[in-house]
Wavefront OBJ file of the C-alpha trace (Angstrom):
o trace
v 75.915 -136.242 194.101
v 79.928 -135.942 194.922
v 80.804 -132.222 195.633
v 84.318 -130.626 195.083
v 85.386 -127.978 196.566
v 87.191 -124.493 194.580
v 90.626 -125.852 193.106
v 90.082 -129.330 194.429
v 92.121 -131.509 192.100
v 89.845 -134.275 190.077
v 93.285 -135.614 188.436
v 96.930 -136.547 188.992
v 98.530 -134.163 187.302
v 102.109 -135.415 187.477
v 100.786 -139.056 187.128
v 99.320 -137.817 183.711
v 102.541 -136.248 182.445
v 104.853 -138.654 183.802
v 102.708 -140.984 181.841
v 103.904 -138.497 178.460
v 100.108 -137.367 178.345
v 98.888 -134.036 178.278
v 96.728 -132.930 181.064
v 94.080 -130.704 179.051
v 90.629 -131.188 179.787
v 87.541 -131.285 178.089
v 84.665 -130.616 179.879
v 81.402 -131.819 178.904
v 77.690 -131.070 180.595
v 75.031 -133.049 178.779
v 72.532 -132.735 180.758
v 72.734 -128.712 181.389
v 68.663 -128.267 181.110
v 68.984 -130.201 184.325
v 70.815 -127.388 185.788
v 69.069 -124.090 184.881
v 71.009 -122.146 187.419
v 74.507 -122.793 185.400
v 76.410 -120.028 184.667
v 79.406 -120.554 181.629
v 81.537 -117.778 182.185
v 82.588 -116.143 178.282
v 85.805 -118.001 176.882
v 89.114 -117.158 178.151
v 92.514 -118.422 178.838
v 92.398 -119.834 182.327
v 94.887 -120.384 185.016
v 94.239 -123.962 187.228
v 92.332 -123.179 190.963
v 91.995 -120.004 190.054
v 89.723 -119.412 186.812
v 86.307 -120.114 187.230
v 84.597 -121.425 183.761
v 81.134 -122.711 185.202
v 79.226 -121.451 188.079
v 76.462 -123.250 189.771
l 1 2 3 4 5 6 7 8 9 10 11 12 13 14 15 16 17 18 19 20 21 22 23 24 25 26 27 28 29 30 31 32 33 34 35 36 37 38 39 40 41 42 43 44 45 46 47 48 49 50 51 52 53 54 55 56
């Protein structure tokens, strides 16, 4: 399974915009049961690299 590292970028965000895209994100895990150890932290605004929203 590919592993990222904290803040590692999975898109281009400038390639997005330049594009006239947004660059919002929805995340989806549909297979969660598979993780039982998965943490969602409670909804919040969030800052890129530096909120965490799941934990593993």
């Amino acid at each position: 399974m590919p592993r990222s590292k904290l803040a590692t970028p999975c898109f281009d965000r400038d390639a997005i915009a330049k594009a006239g895209y947004d660059d919002i994100v929805i995340m989806a895990v549909t297979n969660s049961t598979e993780y039982p150890q998965m943490k969602k932290e409670a909804d919040q605004p969030v800052v890129a690299g530096e909120t965490p929203i799941v934990i593993f």
